[in-house]
SEKOLGU-751410 format. One record per residue (C-alpha): residue in three letters; residue number from 1; x negated, y, z. Coordinates in nm, 3 decimals. Each point is the difference from the previous one (the first is absolute). Layout:
<nodes>
<node aa="ALA" i="NUM" east="X" north="Y" up="Z"/>
...
</nodes>
This chain:
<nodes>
<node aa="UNK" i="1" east="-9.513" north="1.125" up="3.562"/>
<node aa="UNK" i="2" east="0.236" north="0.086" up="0.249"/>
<node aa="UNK" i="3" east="0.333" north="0.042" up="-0.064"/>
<node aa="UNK" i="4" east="0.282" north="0.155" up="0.300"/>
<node aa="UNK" i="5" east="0.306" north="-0.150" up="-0.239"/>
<node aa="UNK" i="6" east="0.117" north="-0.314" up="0.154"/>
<node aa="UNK" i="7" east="0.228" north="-0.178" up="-0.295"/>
<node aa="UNK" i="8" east="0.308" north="-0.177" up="0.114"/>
<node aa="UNK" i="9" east="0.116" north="-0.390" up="-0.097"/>
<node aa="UNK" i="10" east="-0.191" north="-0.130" up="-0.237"/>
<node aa="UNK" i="11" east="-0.066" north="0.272" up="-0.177"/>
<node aa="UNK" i="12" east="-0.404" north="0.131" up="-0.097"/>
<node aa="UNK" i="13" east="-0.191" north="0.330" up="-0.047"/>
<node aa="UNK" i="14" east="-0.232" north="-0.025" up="-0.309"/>
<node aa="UNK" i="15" east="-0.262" north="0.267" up="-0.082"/>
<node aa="UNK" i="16" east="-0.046" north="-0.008" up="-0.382"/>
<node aa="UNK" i="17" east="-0.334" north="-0.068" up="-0.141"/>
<node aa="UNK" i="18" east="-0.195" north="0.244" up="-0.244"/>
<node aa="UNK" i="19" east="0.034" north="-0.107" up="-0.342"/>
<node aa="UNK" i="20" east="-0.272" north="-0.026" up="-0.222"/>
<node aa="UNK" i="21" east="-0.140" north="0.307" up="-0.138"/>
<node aa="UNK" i="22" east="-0.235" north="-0.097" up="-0.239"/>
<node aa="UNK" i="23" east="0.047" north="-0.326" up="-0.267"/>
<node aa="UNK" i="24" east="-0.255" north="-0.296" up="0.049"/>
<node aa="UNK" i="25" east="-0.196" north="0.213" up="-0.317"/>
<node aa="UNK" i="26" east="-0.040" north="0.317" up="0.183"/>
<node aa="UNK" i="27" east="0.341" north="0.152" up="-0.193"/>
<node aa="UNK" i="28" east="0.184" north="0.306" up="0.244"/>
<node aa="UNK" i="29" east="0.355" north="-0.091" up="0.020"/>
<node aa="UNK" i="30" east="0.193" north="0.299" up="0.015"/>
<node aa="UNK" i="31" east="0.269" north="0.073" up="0.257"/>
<node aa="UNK" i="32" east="0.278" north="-0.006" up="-0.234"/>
<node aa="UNK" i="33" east="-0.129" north="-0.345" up="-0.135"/>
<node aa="UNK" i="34" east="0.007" north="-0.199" up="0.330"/>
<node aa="UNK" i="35" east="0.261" north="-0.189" up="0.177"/>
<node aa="UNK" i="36" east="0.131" north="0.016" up="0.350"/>
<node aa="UNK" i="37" east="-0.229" north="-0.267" up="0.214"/>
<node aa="UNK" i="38" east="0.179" north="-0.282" up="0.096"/>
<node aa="UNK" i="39" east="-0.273" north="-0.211" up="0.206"/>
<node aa="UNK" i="40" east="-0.059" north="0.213" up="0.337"/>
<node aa="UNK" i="41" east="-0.106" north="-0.110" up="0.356"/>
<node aa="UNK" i="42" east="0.204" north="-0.081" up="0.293"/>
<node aa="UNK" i="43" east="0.006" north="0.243" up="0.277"/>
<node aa="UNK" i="44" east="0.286" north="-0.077" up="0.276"/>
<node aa="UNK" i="45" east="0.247" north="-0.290" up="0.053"/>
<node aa="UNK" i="46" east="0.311" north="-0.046" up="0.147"/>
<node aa="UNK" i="47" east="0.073" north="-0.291" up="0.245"/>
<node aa="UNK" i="48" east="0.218" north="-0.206" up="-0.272"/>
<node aa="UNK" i="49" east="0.343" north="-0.055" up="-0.053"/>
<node aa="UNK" i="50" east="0.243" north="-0.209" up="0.204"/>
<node aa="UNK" i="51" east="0.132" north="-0.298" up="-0.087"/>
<node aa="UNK" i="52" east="0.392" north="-0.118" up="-0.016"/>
<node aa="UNK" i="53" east="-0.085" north="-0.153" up="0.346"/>
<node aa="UNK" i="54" east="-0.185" north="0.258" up="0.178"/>
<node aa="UNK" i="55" east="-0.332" north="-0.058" up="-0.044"/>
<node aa="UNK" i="56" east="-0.266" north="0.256" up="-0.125"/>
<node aa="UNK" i="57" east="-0.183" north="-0.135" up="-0.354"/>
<node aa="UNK" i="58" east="-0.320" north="0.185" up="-0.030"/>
<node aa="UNK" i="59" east="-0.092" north="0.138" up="-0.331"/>
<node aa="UNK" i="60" east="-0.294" north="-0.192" up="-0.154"/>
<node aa="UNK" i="61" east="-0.237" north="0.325" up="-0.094"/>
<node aa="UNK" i="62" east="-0.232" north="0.188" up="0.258"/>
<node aa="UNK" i="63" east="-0.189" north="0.303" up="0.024"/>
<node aa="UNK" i="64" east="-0.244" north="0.025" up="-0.316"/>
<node aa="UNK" i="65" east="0.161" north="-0.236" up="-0.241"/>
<node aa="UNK" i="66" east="-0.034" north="0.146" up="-0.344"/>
<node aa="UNK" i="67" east="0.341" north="-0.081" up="-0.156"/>
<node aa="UNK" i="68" east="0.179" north="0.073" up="-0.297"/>
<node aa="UNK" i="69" east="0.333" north="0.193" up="-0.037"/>
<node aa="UNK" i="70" east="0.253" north="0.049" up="-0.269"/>
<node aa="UNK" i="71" east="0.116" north="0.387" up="-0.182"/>
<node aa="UNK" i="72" east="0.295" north="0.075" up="0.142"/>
</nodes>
């Protein structure tokens, strides 16, 4: 996927990931039943943030990680 929004610092772009729609025994969860997804995949990052001294620290994740976020 290609994305045109370029993130600044060390900040990322994540593109949540479908939850579940069915339970592991074929159960429908209904829309009003489910949670917001908080696992989704990486799709841009920034260059990192600078340090006290100048230099740039780059941000440990890359395109495609699968990471997990918290509700805000």
């Amino acid at each position: 996927m290609s994305v045109s929004i370029k993130p600044l610092e060390d900040r990322i772009v994540v593109k949540p990931l479908e939850a579940e729609q069915t339970t592991a025994s074929g159960l429908v969860i209904p829309d009003t039943a489910k949670e917001k997804p908080q696992e989704g995949e990486v799709v841009a990052v920034g260059p990192g943030r600078v340090d006290d001294n100048g230099n740039r620290v780059p941000i440990d994740v890359t395109v495609g990680d699968v990471v997990l976020y918290s509700k805000y």
